[in-house]
TORRO-57930 format. One line per 8 residues: number of its first residue (from 0); their letters; for each residue x, y, z of N, C-alpha, C. Coordinates in steps of 0.2 Angstrom, whole numbers. Atoms other than C-alpha are relative to their C-alpha. Layout:
# TORRO-57930
NUM	a	X,Y,Z,X,Y,Z,X,Y,Z | ...
END
This chain:
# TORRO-57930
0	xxxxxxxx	4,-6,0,0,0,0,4,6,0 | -5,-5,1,7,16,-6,1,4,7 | -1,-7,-6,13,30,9,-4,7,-2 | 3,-7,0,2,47,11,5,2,-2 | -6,-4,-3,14,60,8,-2,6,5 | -3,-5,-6,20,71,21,-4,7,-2 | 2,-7,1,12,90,23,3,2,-4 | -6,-4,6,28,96,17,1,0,-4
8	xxxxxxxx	-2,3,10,30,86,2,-6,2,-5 | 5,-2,5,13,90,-4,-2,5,2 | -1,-9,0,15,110,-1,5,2,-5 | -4,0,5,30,107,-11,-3,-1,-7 | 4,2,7,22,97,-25,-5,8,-3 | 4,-5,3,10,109,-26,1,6,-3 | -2,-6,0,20,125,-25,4,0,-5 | -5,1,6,32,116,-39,-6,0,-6
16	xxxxxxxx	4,0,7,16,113,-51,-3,9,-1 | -1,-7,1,10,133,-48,7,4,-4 | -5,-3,6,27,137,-54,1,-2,-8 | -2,6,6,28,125,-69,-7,5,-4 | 6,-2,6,10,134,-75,3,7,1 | -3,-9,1,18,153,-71,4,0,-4 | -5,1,4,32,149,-82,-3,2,-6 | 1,-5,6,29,160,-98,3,-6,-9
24	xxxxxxxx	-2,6,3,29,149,-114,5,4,-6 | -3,-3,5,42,153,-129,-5,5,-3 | 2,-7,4,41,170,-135,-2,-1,-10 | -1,-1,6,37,171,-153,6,4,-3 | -4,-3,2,53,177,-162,-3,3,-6 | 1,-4,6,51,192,-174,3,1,-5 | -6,-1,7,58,192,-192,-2,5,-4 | 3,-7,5,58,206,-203,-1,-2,-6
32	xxxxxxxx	3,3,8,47,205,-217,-2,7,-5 | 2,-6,5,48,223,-225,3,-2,-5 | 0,2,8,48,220,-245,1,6,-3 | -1,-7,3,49,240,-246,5,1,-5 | -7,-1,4,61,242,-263,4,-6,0 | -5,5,3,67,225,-264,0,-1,-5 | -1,0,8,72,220,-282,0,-7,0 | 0,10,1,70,201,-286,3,0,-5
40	xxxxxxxx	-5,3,4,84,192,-295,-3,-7,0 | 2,6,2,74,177,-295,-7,1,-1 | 8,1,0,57,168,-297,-5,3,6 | 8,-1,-4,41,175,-290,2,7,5 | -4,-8,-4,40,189,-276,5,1,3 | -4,-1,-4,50,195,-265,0,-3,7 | 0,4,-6,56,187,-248,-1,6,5 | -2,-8,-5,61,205,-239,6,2,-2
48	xxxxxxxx	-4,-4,1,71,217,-241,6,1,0 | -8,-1,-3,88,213,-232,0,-8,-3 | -2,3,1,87,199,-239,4,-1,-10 | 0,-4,7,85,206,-258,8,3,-1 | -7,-1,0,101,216,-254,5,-3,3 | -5,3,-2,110,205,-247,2,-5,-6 | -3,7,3,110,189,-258,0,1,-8 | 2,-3,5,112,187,-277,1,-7,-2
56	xxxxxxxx	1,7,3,112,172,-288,8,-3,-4 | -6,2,0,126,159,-290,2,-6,-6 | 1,7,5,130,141,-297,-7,-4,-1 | 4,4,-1,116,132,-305,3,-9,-1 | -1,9,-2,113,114,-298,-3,-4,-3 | 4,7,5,111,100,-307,-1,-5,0 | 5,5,-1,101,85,-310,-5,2,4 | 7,-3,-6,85,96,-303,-5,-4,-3
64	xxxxxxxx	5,4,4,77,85,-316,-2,-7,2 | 4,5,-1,78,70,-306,1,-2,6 | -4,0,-6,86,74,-291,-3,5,4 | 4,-8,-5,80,87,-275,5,0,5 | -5,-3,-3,93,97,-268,-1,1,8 | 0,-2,-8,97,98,-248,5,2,4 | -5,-4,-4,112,99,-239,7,2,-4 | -4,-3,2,126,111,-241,7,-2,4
72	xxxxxxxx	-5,1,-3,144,108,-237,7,3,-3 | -4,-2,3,161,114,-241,8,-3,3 | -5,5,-1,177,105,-244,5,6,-3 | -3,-2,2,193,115,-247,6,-4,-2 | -8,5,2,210,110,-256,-4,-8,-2 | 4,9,0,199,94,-262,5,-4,-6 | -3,5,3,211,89,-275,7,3,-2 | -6,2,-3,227,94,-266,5,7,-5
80	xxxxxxxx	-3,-5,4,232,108,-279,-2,7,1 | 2,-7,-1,223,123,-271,-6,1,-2 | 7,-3,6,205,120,-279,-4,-2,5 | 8,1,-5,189,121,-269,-6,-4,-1 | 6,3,2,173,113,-270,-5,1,5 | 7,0,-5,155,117,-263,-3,-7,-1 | 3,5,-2,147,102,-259,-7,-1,1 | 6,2,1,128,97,-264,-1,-6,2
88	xxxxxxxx	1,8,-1,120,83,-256,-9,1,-3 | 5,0,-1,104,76,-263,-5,-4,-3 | 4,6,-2,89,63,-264,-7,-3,-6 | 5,-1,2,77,55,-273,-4,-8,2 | 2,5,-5,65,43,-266,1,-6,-2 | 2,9,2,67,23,-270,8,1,-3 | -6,-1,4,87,29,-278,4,2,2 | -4,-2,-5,102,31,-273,1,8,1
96	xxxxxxxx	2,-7,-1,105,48,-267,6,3,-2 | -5,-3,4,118,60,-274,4,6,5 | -2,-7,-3,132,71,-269,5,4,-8 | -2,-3,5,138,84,-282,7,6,3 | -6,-2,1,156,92,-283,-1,9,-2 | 3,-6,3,152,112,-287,6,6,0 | -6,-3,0,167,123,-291,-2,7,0 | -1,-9,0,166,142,-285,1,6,0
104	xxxxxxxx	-6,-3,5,178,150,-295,-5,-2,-5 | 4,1,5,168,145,-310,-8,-1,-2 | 8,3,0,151,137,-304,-1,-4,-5 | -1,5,3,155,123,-314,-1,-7,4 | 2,8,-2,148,104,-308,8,-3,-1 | -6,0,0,165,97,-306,1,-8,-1 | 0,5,-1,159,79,-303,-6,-3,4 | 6,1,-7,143,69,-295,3,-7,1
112	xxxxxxxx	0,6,-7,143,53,-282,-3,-1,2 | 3,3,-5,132,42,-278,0,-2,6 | 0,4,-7,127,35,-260,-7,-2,0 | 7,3,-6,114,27,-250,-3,4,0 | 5,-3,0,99,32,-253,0,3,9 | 4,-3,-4,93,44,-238,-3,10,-3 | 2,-8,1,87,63,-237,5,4,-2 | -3,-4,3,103,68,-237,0,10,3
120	xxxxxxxx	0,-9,-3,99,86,-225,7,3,2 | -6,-2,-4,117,88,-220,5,-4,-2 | -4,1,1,133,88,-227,6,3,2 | -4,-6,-1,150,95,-220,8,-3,0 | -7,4,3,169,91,-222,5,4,6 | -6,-1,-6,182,91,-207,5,-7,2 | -5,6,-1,197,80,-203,1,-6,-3 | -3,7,2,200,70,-217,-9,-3,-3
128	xxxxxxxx	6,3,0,180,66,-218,-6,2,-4 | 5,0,5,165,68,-228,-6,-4,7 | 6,2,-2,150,67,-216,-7,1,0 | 7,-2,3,131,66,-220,-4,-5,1 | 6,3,-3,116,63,-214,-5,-6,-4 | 5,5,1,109,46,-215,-6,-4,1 | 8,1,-2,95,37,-213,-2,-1,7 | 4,-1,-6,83,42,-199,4,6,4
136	xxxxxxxx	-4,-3,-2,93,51,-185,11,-4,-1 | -6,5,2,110,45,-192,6,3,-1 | -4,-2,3,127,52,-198,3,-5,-3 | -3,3,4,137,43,-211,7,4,1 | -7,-4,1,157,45,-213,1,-3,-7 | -2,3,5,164,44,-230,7,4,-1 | -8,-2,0,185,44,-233,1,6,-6 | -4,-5,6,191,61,-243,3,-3,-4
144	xxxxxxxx	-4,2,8,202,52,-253,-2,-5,-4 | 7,3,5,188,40,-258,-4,6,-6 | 6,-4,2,176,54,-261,6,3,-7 | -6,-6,5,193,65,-273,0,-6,-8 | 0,3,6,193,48,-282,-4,0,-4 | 7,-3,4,175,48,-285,-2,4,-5 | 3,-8,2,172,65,-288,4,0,-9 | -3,0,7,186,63,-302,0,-6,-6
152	xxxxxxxx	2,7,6,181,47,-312,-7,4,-3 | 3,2,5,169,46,-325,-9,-1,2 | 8,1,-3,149,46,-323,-1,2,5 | 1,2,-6,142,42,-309,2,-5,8 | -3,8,-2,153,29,-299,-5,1,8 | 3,4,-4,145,23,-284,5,-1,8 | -5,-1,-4,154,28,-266,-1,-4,8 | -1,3,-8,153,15,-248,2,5,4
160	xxxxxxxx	-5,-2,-7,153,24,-232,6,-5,5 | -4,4,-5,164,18,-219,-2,1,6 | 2,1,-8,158,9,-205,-6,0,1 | 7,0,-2,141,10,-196,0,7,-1 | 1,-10,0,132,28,-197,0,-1,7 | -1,-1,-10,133,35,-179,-7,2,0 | 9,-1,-1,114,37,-172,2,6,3 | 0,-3,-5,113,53,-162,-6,3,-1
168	xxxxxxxx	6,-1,-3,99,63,-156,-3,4,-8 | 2,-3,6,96,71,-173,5,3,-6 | -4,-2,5,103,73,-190,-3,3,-5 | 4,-1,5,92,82,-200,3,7,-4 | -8,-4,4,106,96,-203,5,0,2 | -6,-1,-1,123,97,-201,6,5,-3 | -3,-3,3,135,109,-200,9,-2,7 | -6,-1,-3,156,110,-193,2,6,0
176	xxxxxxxx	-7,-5,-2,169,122,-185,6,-5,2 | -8,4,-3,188,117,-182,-3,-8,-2 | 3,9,1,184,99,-176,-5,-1,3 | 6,1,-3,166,101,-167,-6,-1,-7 | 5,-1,2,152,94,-177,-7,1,3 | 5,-3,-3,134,102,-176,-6,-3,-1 | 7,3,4,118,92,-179,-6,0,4 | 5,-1,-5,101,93,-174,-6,-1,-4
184	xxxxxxxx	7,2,4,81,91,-178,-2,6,-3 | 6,-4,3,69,98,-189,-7,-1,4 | 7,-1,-5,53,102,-178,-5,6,-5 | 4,-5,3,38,108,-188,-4,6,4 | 6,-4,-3,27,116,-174,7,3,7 | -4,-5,-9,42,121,-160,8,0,-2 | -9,-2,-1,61,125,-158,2,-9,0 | -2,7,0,70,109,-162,8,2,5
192	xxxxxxxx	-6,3,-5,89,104,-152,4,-3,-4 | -8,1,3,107,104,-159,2,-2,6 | -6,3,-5,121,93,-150,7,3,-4 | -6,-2,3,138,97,-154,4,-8,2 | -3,7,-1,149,82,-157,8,2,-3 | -7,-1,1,169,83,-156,2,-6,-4 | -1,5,5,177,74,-172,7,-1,2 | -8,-1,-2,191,63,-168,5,-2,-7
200	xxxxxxxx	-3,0,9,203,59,-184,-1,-6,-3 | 3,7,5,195,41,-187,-5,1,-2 | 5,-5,1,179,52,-188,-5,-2,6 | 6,2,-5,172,46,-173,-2,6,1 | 5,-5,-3,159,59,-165,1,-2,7 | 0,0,-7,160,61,-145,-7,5,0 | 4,-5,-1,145,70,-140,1,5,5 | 0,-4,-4,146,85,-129,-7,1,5
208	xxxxxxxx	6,-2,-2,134,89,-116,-2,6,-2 | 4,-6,0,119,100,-117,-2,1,-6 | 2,-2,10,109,103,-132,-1,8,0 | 3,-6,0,106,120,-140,-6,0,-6 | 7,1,4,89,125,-146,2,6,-7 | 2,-4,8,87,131,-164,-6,2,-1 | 4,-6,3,75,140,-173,-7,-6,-4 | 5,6,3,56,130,-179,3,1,-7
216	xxxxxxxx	-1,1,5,59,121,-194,5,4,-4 | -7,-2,5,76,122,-198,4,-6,-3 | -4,5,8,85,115,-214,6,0,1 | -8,-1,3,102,121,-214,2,3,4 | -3,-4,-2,116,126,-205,8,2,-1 | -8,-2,1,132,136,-206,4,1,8 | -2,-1,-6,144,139,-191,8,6,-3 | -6,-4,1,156,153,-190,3,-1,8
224	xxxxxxxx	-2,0,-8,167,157,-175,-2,3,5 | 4,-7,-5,156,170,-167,-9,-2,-3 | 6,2,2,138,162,-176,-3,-4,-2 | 5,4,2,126,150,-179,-5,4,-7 | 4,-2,7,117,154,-197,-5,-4,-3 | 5,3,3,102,145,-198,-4,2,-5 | 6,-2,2,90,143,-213,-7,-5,1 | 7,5,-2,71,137,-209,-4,1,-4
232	xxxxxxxx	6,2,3,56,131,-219,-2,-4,-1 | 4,3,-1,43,123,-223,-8,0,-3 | 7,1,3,29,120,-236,3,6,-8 | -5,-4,4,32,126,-253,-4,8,-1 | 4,-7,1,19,142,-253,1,3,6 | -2,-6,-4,29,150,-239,7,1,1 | -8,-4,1,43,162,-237,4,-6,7 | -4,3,-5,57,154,-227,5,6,4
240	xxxxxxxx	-4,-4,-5,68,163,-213,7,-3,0 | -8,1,-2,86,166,-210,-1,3,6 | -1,-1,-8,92,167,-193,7,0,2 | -6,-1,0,109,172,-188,0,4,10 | -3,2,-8,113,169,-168,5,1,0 | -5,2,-4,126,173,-157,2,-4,2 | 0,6,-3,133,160,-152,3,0,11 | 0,-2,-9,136,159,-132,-5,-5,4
248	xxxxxxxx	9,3,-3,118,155,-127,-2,-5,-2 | 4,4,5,109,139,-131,-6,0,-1 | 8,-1,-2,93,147,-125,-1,5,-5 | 1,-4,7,87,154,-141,0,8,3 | 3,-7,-2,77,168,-130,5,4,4 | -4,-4,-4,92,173,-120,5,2,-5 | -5,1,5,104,172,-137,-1,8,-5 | -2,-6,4,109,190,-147,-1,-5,-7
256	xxxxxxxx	1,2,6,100,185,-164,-4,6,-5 | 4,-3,5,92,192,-181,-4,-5,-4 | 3,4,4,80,186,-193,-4,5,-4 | 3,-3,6,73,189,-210,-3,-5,-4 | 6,5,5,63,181,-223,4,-1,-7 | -3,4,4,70,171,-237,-6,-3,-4 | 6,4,5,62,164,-252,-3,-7,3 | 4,6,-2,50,149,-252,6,-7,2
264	xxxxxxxx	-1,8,-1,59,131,-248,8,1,0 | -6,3,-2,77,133,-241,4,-4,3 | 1,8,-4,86,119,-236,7,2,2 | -8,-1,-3,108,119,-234,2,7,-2 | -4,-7,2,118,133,-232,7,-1,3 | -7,1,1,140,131,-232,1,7,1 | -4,-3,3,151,142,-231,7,2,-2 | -7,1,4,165,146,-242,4,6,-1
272	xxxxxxxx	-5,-5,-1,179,158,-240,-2,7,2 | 2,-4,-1,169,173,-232,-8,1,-3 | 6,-1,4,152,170,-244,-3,-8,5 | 5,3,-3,138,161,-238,-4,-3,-5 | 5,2,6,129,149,-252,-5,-4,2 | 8,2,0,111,145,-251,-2,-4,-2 | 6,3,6,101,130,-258,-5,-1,2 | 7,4,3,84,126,-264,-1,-3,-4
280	xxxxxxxx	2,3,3,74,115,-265,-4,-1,-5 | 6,-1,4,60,122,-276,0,0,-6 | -4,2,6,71,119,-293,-2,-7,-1 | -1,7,2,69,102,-291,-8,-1,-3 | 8,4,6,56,91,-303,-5,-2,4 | 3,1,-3,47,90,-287,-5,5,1 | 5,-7,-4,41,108,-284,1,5,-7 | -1,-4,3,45,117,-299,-5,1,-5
288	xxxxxxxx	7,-2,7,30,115,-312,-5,-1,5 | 6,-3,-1,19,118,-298,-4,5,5 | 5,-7,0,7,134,-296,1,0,7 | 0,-1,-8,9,132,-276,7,2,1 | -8,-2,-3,29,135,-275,-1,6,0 | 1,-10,-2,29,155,-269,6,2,-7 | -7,-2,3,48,154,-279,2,-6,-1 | -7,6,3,58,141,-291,5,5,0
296	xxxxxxxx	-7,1,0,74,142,-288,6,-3,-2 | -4,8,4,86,131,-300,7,3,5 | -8,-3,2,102,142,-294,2,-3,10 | 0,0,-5,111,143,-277,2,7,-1 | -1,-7,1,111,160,-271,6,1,7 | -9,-3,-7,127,169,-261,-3,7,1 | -2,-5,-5,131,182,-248,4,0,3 | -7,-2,-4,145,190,-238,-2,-2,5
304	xxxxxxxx	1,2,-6,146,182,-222,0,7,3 | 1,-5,-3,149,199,-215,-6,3,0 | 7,-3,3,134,205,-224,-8,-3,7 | 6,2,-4,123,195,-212,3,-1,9 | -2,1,-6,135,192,-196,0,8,5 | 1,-6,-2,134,211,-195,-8,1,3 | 6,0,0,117,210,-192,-2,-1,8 | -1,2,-9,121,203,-174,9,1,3
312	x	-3,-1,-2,137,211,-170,5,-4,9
END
């Protein structure tokens, strides 16, 4: 037979459940959506303003035709002579899924790679490694001097990761600094939870304690040494948001952040030598011949990292 509790204990109870309902729920975060004098360089309306002057149109991405674009990555020095490459990861349902090779300096396709079908939200390159989101909450490692061979062969060759994918609390995008990788959910109705995971040079992942909360329905992220640069969306007839946090806090509401409006369906966002590059999905043969997408978007679009990290000093 259970025990009464004590006075004490249920004066406490009690006075612990009254604080639990006085407790204020997330604040809605504000993003700015003035359109006043923006100029479109792409499809359909405008997103807003600061966005309009900020970003401008880059390399187009290919196989939109049969493939749909999502996480963004950047690999420097990839084939050891000083030559870069933007990194496209991306899916198509029942097929392997693709990663594409995207050159900078010219915006030239450089090379595509199969893998293991998954969604493919996160893609990022540190120590030797090639890691990208597989299936479910998952990360995959794939060897750079595999992926260099790939990338420079013929067609399509077909690339094994190495090893089991590592499970962790969510992979749905991925981004790194130095040797910390950053991954975390998409959550349609509330703030989703990034973990940082320290890479060691076999590409293990340590997890770190303590998640930090991101921003609802977020796709994509970039990592600077002073920010976090998320993009978020969600359904193809709405504008999407960019978010550029201080980093420090991982309580969003306590965190020095900005935000603004971004065209319909963005997904990865890299960056590469002080520019910031963009993808969309809404290029792809999934969302582009139909009347509901707000914005097709076949390209990727850039901006100056300063251009947006100013923005939260």
């Amino acid at each position: 037979m259970a025990k009464r509790p004590s006075a004490i204990l249920t004066a406490l109870i009690t006075a612990g459940a009254a604080l639990t309902a006085a407790l204020p729920a997330h604040a809605a975060i504000s993003c700015d959506t003035d359109t006043t004098g923006g100029s479109t360089f792409y499809d359909g309306p405008s997103a807003s303003k600061k966005y309009d002057a900020r970003f401008s149109n880059s390399a187009t991405i290919p196989n939109l035709s049969t493939q749909t674009p999502q996480g963004a990555g950047t690999w420097y020095n990839w084939d050891g002579s000083g030559k870069n490459l933007l990194l496209v990861g991306s899916y198509r349902d029942g097929a392997d899924s693709q990663i594409y090779g995207i050159d900078p300096a010219t915006g030239s396709t450089v090379g595509v790679v199969a893998i293991a079908e998954s969604h493919v939200g996160g893609i990022t390159v540190s120590k030797g490694w090639a890691f990208v989101s597989g299936a479910g909450s998952s990360i995959r490692k794939y060897s750079l001097t595999a992926l260099r061979d790939a990338m420079k062969a013929a067609g399509t060759p077909y690339l094994t990761q190495v090893g089991t994918a590592r499970d962790v609390a969510g992979a749905s995008f991925i981004g790194s600094y130095g040797d910390s990788l950053f991954a975390g959910t998409f959550n349609e109705t509330g703030r989703g939870t990034m973990y940082e995971y320290k890479i060691a040079d076999d590409g293990t992942l340590t997890t770190v304690a303590g998640a930090w909360e991101v921003p609802t329905k977020t796709q994509g992220l970039t990592v600077t040494a002073n920010h976090f640069i998320y993009s978020t969306s969600y359904g193809r007839g709405n504008r999407s948001n960019i978010y550029v946090v201080k980093r420090g806090q991982k309580d969003l509401d306590a965190a020095a952040l900005s935000c603004f409006r971004a065209p319909s369906m963005t997904e990865g966002i890299t960056e590469y030598n002080g520019t910031a590059y963009l993808v969309y999905e809404s290029g792809s043969y999934l969302y582009a011949s139909d009347p509901a997408t707000l914005n097709v978007i076949p390209r990727l679009h850039k901006a100056t990292i300063s251009s947006l990290t100013s923005l939260v000093p």
